[in-house]
mmCIF file of the N, C-alpha and C atoms, coordinates in Angstrom:
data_MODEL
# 
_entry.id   MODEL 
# 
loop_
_atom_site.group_PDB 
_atom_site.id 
_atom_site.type_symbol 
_atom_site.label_atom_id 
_atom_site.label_alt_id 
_atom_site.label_comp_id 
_atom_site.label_asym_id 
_atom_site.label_entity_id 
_atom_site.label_seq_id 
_atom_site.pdbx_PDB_ins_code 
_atom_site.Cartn_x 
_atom_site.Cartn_y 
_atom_site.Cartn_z 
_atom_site.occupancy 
_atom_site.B_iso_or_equiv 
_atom_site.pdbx_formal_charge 
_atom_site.auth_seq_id 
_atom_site.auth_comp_id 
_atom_site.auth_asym_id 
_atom_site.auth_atom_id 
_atom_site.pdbx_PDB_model_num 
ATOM 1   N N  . UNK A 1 1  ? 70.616 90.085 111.415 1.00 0.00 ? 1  UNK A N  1 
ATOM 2   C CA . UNK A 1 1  ? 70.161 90.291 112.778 1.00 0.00 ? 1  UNK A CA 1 
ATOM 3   C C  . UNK A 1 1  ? 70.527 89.061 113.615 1.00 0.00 ? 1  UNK A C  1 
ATOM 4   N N  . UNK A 1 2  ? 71.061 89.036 114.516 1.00 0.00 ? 2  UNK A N  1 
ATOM 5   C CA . UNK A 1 2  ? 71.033 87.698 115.500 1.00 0.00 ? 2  UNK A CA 1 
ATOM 6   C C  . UNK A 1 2  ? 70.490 87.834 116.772 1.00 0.00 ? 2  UNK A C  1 
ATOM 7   N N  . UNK A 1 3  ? 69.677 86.561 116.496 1.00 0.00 ? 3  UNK A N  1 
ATOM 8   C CA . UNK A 1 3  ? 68.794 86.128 117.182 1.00 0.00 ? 3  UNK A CA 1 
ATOM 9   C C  . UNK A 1 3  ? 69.069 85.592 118.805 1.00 0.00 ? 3  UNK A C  1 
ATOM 10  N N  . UNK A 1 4  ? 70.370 85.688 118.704 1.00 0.00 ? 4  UNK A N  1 
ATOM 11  C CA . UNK A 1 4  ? 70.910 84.948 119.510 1.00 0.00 ? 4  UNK A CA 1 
ATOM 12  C C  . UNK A 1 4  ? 71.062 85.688 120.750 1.00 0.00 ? 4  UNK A C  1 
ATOM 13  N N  . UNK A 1 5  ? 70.083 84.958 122.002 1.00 0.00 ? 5  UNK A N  1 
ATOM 14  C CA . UNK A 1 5  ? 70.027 86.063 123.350 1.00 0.00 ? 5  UNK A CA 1 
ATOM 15  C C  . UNK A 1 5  ? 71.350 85.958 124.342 1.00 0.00 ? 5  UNK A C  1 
ATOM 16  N N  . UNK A 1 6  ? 71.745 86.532 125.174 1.00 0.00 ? 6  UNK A N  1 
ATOM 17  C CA . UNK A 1 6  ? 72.214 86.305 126.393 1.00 0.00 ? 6  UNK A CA 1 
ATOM 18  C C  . UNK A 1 6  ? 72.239 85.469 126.861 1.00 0.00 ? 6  UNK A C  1 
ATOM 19  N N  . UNK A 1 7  ? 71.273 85.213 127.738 1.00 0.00 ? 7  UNK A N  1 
ATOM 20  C CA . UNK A 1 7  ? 70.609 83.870 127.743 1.00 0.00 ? 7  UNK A CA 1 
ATOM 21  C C  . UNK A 1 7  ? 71.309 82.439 127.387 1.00 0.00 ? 7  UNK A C  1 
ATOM 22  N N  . UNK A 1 8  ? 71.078 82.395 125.792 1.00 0.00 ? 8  UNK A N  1 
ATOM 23  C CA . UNK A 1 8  ? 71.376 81.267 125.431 1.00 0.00 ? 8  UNK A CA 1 
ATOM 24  C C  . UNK A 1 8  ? 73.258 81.386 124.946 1.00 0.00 ? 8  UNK A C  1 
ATOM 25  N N  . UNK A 1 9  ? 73.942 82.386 124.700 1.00 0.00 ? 9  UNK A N  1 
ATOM 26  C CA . UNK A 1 9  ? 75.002 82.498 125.123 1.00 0.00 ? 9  UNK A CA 1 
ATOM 27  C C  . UNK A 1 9  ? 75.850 82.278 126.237 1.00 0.00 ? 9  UNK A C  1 
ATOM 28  N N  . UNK A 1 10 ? 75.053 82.564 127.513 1.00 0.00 ? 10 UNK A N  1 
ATOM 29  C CA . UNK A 1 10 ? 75.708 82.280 128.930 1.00 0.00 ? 10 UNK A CA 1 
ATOM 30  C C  . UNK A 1 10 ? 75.608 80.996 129.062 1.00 0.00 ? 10 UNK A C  1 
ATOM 31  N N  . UNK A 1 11 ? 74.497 80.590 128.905 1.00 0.00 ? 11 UNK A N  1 
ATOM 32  C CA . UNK A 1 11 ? 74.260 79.166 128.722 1.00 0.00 ? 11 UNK A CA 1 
ATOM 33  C C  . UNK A 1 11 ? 75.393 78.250 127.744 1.00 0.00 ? 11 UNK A C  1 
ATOM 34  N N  . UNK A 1 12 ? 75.538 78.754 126.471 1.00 0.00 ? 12 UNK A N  1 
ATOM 35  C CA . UNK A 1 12 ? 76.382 78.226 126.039 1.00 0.00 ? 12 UNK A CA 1 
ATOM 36  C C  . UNK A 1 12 ? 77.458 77.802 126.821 1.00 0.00 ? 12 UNK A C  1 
ATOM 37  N N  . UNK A 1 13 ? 78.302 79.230 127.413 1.00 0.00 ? 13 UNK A N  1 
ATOM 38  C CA . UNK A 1 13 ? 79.492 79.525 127.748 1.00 0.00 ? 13 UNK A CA 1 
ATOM 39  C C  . UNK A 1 13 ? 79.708 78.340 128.971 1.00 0.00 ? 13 UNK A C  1 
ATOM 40  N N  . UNK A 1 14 ? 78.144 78.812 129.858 1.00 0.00 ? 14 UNK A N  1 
ATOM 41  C CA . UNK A 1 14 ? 78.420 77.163 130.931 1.00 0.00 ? 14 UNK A CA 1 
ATOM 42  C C  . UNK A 1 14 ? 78.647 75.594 130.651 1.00 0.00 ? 14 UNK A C  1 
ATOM 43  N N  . UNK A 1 15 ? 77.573 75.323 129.675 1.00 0.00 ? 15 UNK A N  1 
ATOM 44  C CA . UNK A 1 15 ? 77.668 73.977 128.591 1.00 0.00 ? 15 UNK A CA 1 
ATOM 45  C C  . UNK A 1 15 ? 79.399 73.351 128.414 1.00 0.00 ? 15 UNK A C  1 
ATOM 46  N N  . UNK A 1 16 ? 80.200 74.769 127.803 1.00 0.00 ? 16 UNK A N  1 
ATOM 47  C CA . UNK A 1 16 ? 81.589 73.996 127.810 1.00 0.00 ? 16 UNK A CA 1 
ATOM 48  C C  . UNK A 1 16 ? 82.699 74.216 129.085 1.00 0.00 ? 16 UNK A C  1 
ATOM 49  N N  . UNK A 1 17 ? 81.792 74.025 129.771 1.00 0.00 ? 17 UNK A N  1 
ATOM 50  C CA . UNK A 1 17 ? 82.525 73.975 131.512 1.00 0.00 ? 17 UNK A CA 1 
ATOM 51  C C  . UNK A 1 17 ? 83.213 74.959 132.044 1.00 0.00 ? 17 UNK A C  1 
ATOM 52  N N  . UNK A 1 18 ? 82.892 76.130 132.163 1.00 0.00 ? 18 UNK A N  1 
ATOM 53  C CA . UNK A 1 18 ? 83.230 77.742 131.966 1.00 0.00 ? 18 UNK A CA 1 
ATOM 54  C C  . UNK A 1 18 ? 82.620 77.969 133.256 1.00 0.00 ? 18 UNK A C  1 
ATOM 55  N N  . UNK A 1 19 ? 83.059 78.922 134.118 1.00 0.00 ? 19 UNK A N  1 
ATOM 56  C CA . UNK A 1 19 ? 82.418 79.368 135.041 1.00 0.00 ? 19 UNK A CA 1 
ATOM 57  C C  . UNK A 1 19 ? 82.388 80.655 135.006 1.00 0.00 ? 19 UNK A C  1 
ATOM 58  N N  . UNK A 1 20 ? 81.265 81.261 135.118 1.00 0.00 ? 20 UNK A N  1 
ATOM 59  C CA . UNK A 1 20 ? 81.124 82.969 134.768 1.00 0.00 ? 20 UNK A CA 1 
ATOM 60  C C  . UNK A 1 20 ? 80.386 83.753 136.127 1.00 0.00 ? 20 UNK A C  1 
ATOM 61  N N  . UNK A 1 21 ? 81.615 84.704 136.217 1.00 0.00 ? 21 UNK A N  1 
ATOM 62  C CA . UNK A 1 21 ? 81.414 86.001 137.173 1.00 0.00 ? 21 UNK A CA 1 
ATOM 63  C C  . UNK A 1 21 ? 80.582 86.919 135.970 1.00 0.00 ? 21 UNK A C  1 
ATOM 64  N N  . UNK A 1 22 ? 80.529 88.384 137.111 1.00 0.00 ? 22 UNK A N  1 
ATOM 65  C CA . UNK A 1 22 ? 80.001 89.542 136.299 1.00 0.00 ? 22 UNK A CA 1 
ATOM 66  C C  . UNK A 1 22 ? 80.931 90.070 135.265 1.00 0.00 ? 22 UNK A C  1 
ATOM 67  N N  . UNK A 1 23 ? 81.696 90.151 136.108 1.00 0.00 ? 23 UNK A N  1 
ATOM 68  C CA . UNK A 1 23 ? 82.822 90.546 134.635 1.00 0.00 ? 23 UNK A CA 1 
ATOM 69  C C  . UNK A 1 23 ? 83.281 90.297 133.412 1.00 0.00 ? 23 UNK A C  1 
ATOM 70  N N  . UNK A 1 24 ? 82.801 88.677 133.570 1.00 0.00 ? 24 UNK A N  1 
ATOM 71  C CA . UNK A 1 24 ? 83.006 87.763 132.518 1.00 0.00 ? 24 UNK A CA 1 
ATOM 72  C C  . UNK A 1 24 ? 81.818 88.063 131.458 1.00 0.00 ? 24 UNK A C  1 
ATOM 73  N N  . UNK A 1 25 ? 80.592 87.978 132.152 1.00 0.00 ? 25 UNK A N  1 
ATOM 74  C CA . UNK A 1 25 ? 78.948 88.457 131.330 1.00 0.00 ? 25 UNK A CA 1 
ATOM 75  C C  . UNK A 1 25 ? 79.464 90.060 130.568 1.00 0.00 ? 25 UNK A C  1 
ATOM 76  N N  . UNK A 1 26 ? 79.843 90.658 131.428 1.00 0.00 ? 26 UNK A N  1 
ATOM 77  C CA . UNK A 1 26 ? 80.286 92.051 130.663 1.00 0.00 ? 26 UNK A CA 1 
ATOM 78  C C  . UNK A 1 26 ? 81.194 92.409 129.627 1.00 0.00 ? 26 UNK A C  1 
ATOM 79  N N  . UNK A 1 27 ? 82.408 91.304 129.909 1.00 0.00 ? 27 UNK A N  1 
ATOM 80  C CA . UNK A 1 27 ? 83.223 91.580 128.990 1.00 0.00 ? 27 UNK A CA 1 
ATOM 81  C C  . UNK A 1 27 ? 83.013 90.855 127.705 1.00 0.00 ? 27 UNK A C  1 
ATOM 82  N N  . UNK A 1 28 ? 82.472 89.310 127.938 1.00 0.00 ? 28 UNK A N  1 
ATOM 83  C CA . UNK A 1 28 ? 82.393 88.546 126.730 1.00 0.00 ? 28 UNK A CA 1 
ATOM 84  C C  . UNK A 1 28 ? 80.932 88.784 126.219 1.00 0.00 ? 28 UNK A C  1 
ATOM 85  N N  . UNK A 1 29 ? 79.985 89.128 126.652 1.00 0.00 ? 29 UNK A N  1 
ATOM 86  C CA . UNK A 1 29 ? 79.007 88.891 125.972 1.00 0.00 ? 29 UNK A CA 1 
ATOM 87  C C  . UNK A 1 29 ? 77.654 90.370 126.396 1.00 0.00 ? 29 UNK A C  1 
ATOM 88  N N  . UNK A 1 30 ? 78.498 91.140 126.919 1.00 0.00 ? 30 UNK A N  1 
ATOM 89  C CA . UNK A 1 30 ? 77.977 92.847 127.127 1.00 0.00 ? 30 UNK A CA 1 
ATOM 90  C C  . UNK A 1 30 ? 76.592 92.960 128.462 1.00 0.00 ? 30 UNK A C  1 
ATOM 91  N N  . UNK A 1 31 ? 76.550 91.814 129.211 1.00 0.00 ? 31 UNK A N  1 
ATOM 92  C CA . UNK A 1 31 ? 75.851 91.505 130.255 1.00 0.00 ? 31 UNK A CA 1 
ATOM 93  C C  . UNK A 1 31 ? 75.864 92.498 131.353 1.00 0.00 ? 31 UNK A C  1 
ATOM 94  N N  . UNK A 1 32 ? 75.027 93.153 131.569 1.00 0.00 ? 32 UNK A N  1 
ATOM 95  C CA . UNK A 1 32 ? 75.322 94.224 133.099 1.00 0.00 ? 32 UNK A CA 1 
ATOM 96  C C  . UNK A 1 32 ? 74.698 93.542 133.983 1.00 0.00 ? 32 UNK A C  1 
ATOM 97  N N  . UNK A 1 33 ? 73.393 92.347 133.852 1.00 0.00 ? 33 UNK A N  1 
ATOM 98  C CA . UNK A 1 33 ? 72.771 91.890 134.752 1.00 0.00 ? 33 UNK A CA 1 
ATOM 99  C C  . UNK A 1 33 ? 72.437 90.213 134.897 1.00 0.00 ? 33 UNK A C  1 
ATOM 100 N N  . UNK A 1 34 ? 73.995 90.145 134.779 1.00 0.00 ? 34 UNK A N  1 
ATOM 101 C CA . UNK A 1 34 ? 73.977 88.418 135.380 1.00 0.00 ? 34 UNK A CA 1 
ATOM 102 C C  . UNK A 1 34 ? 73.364 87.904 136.194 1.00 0.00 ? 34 UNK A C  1 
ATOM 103 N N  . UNK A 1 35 ? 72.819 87.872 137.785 1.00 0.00 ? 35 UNK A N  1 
ATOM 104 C CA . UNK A 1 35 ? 72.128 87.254 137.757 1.00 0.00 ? 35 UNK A CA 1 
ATOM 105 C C  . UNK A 1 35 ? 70.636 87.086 137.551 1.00 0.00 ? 35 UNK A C  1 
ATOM 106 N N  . UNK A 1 36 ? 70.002 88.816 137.008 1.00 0.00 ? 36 UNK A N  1 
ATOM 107 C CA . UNK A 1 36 ? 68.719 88.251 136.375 1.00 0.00 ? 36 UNK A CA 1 
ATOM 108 C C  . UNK A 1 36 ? 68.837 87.109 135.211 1.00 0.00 ? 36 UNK A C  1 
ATOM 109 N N  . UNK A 1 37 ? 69.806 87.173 134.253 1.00 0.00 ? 37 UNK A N  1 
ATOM 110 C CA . UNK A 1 37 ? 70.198 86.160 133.072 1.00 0.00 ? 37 UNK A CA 1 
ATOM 111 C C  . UNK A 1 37 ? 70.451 84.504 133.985 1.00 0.00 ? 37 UNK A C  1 
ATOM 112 N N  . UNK A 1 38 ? 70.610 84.357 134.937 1.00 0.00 ? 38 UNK A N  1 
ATOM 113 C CA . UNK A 1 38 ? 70.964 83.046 136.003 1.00 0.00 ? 38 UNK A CA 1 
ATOM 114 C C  . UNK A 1 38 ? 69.488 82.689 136.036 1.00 0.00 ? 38 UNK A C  1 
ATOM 115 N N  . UNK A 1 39 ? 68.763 83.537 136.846 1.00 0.00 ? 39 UNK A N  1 
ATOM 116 C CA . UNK A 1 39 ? 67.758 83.476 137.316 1.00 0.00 ? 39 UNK A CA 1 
ATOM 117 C C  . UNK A 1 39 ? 66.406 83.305 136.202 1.00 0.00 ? 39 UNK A C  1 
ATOM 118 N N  . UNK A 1 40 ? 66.988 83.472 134.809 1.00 0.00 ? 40 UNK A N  1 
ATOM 119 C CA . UNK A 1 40 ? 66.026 82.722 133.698 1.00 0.00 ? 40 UNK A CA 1 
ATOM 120 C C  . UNK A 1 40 ? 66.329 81.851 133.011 1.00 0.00 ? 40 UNK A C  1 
ATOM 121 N N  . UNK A 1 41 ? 67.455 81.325 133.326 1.00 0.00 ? 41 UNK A N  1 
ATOM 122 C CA . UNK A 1 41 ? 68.514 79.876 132.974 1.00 0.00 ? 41 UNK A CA 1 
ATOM 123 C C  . UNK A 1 41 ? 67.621 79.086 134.080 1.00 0.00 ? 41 UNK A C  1 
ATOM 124 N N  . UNK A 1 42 ? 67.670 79.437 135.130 1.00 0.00 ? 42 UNK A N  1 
ATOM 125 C CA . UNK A 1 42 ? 67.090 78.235 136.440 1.00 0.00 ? 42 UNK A CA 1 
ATOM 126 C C  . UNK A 1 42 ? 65.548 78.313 136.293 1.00 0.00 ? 42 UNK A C  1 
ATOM 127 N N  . UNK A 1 43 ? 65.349 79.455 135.791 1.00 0.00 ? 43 UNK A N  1 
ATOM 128 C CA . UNK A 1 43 ? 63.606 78.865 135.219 1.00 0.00 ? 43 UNK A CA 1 
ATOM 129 C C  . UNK A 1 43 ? 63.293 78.243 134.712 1.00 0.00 ? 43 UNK A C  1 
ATOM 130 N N  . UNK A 1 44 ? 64.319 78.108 133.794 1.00 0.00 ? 44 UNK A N  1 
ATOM 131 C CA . UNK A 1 44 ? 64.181 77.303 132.353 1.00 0.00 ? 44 UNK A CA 1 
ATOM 132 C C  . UNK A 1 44 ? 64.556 75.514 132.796 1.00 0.00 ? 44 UNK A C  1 
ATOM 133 N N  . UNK A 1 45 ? 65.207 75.410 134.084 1.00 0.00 ? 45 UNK A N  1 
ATOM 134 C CA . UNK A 1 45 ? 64.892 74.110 134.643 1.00 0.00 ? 45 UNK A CA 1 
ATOM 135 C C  . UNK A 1 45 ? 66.751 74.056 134.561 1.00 0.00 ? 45 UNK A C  1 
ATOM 136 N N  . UNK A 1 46 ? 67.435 74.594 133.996 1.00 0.00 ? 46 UNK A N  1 
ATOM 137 C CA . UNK A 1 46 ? 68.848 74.292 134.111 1.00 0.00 ? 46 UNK A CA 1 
ATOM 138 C C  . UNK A 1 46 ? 69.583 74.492 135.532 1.00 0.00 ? 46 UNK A C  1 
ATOM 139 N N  . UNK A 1 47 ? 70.051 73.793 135.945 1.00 0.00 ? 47 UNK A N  1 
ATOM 140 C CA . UNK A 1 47 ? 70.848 73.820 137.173 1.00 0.00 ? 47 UNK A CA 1 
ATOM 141 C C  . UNK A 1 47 ? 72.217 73.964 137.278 1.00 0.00 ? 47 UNK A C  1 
ATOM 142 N N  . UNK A 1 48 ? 72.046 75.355 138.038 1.00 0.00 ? 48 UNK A N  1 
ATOM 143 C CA . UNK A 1 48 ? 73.107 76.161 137.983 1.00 0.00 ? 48 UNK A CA 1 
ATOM 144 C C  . UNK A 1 48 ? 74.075 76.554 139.992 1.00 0.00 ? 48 UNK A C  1 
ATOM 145 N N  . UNK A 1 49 ? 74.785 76.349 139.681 1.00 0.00 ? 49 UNK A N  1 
ATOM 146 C CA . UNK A 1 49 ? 75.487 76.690 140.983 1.00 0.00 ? 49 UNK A CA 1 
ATOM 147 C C  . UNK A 1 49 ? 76.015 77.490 141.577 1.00 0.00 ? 49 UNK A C  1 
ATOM 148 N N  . UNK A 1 50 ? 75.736 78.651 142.382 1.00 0.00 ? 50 UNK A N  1 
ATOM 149 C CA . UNK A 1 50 ? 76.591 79.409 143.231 1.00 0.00 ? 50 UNK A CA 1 
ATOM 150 C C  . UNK A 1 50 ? 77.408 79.567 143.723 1.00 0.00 ? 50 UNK A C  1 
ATOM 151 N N  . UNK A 1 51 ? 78.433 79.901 143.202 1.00 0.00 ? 51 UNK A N  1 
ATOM 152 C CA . UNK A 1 51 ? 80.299 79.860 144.224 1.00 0.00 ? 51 UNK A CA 1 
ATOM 153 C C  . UNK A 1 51 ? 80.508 81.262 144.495 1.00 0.00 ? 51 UNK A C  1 
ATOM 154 N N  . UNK A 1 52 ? 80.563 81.392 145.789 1.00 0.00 ? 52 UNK A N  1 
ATOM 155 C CA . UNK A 1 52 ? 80.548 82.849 146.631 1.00 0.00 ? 52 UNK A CA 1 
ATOM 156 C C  . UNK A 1 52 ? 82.145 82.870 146.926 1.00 0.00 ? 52 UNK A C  1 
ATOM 157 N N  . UNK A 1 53 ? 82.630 83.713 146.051 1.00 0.00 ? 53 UNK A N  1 
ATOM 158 C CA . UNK A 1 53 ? 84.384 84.302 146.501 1.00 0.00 ? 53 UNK A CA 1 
ATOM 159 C C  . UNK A 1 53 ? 84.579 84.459 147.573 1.00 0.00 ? 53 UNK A C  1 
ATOM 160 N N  . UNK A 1 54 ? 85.527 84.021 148.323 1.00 0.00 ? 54 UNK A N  1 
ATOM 161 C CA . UNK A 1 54 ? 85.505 84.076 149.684 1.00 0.00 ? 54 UNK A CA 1 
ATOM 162 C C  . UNK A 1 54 ? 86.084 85.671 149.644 1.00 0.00 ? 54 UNK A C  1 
ATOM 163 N N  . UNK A 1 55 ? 85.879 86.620 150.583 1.00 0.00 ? 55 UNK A N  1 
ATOM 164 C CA . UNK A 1 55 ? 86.483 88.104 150.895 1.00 0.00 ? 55 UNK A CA 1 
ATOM 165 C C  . UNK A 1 55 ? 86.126 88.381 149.582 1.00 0.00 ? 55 UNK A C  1 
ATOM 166 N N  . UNK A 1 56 ? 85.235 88.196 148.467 1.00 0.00 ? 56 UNK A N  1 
ATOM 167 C CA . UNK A 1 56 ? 85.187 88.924 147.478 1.00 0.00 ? 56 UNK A CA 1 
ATOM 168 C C  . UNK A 1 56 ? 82.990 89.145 147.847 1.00 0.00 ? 56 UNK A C  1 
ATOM 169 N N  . UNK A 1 57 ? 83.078 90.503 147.023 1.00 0.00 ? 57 UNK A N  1 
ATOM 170 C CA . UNK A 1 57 ? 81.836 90.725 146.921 1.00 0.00 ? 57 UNK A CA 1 
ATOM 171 C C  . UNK A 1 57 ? 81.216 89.886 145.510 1.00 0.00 ? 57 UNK A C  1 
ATOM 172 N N  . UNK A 1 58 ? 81.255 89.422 145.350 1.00 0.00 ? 58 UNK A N  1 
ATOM 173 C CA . UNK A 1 58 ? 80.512 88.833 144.061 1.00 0.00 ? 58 UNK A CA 1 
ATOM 174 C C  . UNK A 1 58 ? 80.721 87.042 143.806 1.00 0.00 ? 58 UNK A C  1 
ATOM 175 N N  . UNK A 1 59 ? 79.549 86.567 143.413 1.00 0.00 ? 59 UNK A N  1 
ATOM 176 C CA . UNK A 1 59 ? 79.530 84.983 142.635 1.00 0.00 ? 59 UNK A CA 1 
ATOM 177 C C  . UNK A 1 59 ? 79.779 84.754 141.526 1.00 0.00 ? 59 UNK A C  1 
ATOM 178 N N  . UNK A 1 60 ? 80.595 83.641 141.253 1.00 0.00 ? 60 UNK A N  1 
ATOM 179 C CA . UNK A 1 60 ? 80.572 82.657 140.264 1.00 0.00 ? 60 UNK A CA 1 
ATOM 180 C C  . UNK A 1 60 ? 79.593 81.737 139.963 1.00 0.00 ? 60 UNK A C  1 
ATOM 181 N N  . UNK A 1 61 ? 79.352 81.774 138.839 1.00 0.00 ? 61 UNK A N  1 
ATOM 182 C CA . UNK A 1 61 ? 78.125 80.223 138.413 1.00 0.00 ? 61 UNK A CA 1 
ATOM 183 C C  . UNK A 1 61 ? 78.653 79.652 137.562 1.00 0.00 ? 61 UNK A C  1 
ATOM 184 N N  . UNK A 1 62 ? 77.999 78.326 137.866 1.00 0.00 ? 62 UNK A N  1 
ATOM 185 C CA . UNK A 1 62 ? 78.812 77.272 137.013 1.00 0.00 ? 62 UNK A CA 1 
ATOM 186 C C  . UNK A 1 62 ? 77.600 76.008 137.470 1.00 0.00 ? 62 UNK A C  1 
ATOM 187 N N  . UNK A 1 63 ? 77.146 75.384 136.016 1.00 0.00 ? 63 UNK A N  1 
ATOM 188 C CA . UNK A 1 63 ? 75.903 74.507 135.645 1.00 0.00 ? 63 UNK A CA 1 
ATOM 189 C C  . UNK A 1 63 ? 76.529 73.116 136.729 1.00 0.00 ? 63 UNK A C  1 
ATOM 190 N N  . UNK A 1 64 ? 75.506 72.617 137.312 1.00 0.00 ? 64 UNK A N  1 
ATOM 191 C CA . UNK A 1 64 ? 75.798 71.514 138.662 1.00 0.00 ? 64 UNK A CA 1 
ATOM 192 C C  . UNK A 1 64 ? 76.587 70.297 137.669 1.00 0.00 ? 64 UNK A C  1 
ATOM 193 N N  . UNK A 1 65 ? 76.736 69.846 138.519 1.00 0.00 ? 65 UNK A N  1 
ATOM 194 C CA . UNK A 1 65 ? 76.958 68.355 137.672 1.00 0.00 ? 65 UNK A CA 1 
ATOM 195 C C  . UNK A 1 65 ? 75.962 67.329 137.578 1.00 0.00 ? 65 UNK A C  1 
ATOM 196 N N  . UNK A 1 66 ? 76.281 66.697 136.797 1.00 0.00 ? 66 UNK A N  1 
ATOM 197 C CA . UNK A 1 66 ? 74.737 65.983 136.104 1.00 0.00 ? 66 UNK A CA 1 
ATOM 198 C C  . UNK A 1 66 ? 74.235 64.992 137.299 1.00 0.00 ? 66 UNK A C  1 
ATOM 199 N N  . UNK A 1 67 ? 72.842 64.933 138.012 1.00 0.00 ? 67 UNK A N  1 
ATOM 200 C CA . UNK A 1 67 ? 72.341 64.132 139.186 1.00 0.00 ? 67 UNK A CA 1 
ATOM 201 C C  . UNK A 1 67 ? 72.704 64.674 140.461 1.00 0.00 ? 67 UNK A C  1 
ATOM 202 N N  . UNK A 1 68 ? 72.995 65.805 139.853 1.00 0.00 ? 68 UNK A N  1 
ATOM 203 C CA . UNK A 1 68 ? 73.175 67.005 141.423 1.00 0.00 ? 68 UNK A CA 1 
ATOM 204 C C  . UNK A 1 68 ? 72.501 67.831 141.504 1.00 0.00 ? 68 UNK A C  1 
ATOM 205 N N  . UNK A 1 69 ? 71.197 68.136 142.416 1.00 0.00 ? 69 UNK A N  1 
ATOM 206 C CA . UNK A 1 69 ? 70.757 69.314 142.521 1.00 0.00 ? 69 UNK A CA 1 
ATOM 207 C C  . UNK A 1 69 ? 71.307 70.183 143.239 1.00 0.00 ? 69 UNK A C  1 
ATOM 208 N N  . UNK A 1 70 ? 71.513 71.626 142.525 1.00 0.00 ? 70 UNK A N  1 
ATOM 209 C CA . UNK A 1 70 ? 71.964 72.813 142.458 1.00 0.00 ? 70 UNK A CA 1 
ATOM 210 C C  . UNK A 1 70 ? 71.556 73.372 143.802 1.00 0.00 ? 70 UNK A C  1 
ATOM 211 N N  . UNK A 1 71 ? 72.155 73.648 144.968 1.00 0.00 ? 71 UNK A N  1 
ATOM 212 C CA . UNK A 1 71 ? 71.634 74.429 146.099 1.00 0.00 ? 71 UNK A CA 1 
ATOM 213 C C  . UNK A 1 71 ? 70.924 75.674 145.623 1.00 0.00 ? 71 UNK A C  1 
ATOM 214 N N  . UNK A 1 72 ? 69.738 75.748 146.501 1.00 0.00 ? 72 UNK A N  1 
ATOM 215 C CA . UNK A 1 72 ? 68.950 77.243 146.483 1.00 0.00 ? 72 UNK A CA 1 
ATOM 216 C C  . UNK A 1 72 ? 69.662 77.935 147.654 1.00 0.00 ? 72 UNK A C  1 
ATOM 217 N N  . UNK A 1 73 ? 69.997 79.246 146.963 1.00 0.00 ? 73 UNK A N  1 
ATOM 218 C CA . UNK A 1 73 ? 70.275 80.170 147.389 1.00 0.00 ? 73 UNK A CA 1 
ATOM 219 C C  . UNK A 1 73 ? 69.430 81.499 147.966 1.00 0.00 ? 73 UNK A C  1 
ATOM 220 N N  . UNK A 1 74 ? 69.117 82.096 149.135 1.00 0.00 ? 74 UNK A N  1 
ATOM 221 C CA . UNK A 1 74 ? 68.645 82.947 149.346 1.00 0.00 ? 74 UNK A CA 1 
ATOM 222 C C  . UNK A 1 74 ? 69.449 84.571 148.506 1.00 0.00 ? 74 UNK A C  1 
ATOM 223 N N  . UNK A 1 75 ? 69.080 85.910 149.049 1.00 0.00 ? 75 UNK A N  1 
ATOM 224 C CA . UNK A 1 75 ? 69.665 86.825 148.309 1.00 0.00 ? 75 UNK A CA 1 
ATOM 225 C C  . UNK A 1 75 ? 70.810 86.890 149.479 1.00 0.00 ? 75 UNK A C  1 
ATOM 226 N N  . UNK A 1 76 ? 70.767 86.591 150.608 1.00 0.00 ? 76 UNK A N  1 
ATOM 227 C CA . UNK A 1 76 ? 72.261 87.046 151.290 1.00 0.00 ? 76 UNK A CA 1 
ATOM 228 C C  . UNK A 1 76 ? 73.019 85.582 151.185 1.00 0.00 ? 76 UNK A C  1 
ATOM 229 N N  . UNK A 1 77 ? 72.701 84.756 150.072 1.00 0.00 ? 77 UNK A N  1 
ATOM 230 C CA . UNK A 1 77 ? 73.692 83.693 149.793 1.00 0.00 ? 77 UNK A CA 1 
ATOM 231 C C  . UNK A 1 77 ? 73.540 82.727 150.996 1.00 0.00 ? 77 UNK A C  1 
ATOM 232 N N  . UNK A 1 78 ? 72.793 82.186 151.592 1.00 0.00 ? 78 UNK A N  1 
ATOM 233 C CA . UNK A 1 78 ? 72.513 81.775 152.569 1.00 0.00 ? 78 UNK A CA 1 
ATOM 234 C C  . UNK A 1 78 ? 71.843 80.129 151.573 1.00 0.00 ? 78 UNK A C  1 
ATOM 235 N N  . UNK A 1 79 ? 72.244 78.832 152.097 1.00 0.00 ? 79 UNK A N  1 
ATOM 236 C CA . UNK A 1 79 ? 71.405 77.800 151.251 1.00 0.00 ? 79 UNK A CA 1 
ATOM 237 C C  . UNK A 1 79 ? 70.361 77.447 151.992 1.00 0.00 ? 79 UNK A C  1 
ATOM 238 N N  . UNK A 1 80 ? 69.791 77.007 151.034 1.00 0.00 ? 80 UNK A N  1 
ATOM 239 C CA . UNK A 1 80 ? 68.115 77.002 151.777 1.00 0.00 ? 80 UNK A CA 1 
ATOM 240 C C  . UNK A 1 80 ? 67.480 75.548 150.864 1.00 0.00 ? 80 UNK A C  1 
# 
C-alpha cells in the first residue's frame, strides 16, 4: 500500500525546483485538483508562489525562494 499522498508528492516535485501546472498534477501524479493540494501545502506553512500565464487560463506554482514571502493571492489572482 503506499502511503504516500499527493500532497507530499507535489511537494516533493516543488522541493527539486519544478514548477507545476494542472496538467502536470494530472499527468505525473493523477491530480484533478491542484489547487486544493496548493492550498494544503500553504497550510502546512510552505510557501508557495503563483505564476499566472499571461493569455493563458491557468497557474503555475513554484515554492518561493528561501526569505521570501510568497504573495497572497485572492481567487481572481489579484495580490493582496
Amino acid at each position: 500500500m503506499d502511503n504516500v499522498t499527493q500532497n507530499d508528492k507535489i511537494l516533493s516535485y516543488l522541493e527539486e525546483g519544478n514548477s507545476i501546472s494542472p496538467m502536470d498534477a494530472l499527468n505525473h501524479f493523477g491530480c484533478f485538483r491542484l489547487a486544493s493540494r496548493i492550498h494544503d501545502l500553504r497550510s502546512d506553512g510552505n510557501l508557495i508562489e503563483t505564476v499566472r500565464k499571461s493569455g493563458k487560463k491557468y497557474a503555475e506554482y513554484k515554492l518561493a525562494d528561501a526569505g521570501v514571502d510568497a504573495p497572497t493571492r485572492n481567487r481572481e489572482g489579484e495580490t493582496q
